[in-house]
C-alpha positions in Angstrom: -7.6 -14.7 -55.4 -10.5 -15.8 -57.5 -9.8 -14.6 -61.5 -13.0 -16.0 -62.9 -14.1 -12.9 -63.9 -12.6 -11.5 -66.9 -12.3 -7.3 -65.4 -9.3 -6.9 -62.9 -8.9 -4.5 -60.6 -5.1 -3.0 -60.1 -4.9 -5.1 -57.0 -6.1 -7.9 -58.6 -3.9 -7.5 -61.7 -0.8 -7.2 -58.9 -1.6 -10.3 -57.4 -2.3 -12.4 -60.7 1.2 -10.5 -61.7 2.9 -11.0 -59.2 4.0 -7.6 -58.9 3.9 -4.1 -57.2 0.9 -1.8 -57.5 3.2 0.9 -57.8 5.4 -0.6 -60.7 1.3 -2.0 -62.2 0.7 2.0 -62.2 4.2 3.0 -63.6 4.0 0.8 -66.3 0.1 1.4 -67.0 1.3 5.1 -67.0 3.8 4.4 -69.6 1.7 2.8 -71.6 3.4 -0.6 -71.4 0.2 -2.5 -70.3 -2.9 -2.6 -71.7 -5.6 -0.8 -69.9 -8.9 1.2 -69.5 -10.5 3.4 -66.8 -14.0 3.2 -65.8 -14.6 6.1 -63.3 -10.9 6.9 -62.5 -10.2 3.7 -61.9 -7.8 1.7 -63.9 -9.2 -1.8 -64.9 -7.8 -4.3 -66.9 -9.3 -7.1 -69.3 -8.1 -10.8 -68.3 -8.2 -11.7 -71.8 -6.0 -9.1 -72.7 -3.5 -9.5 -70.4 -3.0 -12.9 -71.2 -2.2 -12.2 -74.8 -0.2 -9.2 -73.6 2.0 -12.0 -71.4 2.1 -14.0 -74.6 3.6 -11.3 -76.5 6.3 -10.4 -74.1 7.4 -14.3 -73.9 8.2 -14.3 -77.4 9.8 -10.5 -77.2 13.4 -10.1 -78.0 
């Protein structure tokens, strides 16, 4: 999968993840991972996400 770009899709986001789409939309749901919708349609910043990632490493 090609993550040049910085806007993921959900699928995208599960693959650079490494995780479920279903557990991507639970925790979306629940607020737990940053995200926006653009028609519907989740999306997620790359950018974001990585600082997200860094925050949970150094979460206790």
């Amino acid at each position: 999968m090609d993550f040049d770009h910085d806007i993921m899709t959900i699928e995208e986001l599960a693959d650079y993840l490494r995780m479920q789409k279903v557990t991507i939309y639970k925790h979306v749901q629940e607020g737990k991972i940053p995200a926006f919708k653009v028609g519907g349609a989740w999306r997620f910043k790359r950018s974001t996400i990585d600082k997200w990632i860094e925050e949970q490493e150094h979460k206790k």
